[in-house]
Steps between C-alpha positions, in 0.01 A plus 500: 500500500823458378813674646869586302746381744844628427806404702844724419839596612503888569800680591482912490155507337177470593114549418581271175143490333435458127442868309134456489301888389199511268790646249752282500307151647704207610400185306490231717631179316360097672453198397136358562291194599110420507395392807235314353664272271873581614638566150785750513526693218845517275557839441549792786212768517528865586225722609510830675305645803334824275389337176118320589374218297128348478467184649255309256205392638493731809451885527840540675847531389866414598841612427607143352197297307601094361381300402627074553497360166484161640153499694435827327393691818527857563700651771617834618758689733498822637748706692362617812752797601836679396793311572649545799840580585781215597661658818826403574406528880282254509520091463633357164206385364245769438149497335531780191136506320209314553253372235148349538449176263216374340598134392835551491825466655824683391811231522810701414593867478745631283599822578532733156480871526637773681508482869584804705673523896674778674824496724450386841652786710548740229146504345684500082245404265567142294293487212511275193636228744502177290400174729502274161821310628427511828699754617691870444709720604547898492707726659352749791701855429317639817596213773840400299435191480376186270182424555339097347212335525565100432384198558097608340295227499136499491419205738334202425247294737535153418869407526489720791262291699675183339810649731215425789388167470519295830509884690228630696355774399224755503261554275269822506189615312580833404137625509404425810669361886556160402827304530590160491827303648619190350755297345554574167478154289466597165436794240428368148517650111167706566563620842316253726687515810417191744558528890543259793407516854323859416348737740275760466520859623228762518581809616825342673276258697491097441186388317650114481713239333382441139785246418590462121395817337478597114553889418478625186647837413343660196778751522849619667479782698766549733745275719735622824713276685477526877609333795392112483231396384504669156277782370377450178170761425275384212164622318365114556245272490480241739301155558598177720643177371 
């Protein structure tokens, strides 16, 4: 699974979301990567959650079907849900849609389209809010005030753990009760993250020391900071070193 991270700047507004209805869908606009040969492609891709493609060789379908021209593999994406709404009550960075990815991973996210929010205290409907910039600004005739939203960035995992290195830090498998506490000594260019003097957690109890551990994370979910050691959440896989 892959999650859309978004962190933003809201002042007056909230429940920003993009305008997403079977009418009028929301196009959503990434760059993309194989995970089998690691070739990202050039151009951005758009796809939408309504339209359904084939996905050759296989009696399912997805909402996004590629195919890597440089090992010539076939891979797929599919969004699981409608997005969900970016509160301005709750911590900065928030996880908007979810997608479920077939030999894939989505890099960057470019935000094109109309986005939609409403006022904060006074309910006004924003629509045709444009986050292309990375931010806008309106007016709120209802609360008299100017309402923003700035600072929209869609987050990015790697130079985010790079920020980490030499930190402790958590690591936890998002399907299951499994969390492990380490140094973090390295993350490199296809998301290998290496950990020192690790521990592992099951269910909150001690298994044992593993020492240097090698997690791979086949894509970015989510990430919180909390009170020391860091929280970093991850769809992983995970062997020793």
């Amino acid at each position: 699974m892959y999650s859309l991270v978004l962190s933003a700047e809201l002042s007056g507004v909230t429940d920003l979301r993009p305008k997403d209805t079977e009418e009028n869908p929301y196009f959503y606009t990434f760059k993309v990567q194989c995970t089998s040969c690691r070739e990202i492609h050039p151009n951005w891709v758009s796809f939408n959650r309504f339209e359904k493609l084939e996905v050759p060789g296989s009696r399912g379908e997805a909402n996004f079907v590629w195919k890597c021209r440089l090992c010539t593999r076939t891979h797929s994406a599919s969004i699981t849900a409608a997005p969900t709404a970016y509160e301005l009550s709750q911590k900065k960075e928030q996880k908007v849609i979810e997608f479920d990815c077939r030999g894939l991973e989505f890099t960057e996210f470019k935000a094109d389209g109309e986005w939609e929010a409403k006022g904060a205290e006074s309910s006004t409907p924003f629509s045709g809010v444009d986050l292309s910039d990375g931010e806008w600004y309106d007016y709120d005739e209802k609360a008299g005030e100017e309402v923003s939203i700035k600072d929209f960035v869609p987050l990015n995992p790697r130079p985010m753990l790079q920020s980490l290195v030499n930190e402790d830090i958590i690591v936890r498998l998002k399907w299951g009760h499994t969390e492990y506490k380490g140094q973090l000594v390295s993350v490199d260019s296809y998301m290998n993250i290496q950990l020192a003097n690790t521990e592992e957690f099951i269910e909150g109890k001690s298994t044992g020391s593993l020492g240097q551990v090698l997690i791979r994370l086949v894509a970015f979910a989510s990430a919180s900071i909390s009170s020391s050691p860091r929280d970093v959440t991850y769809h992983t896989h995970c062997r020793d070193v």
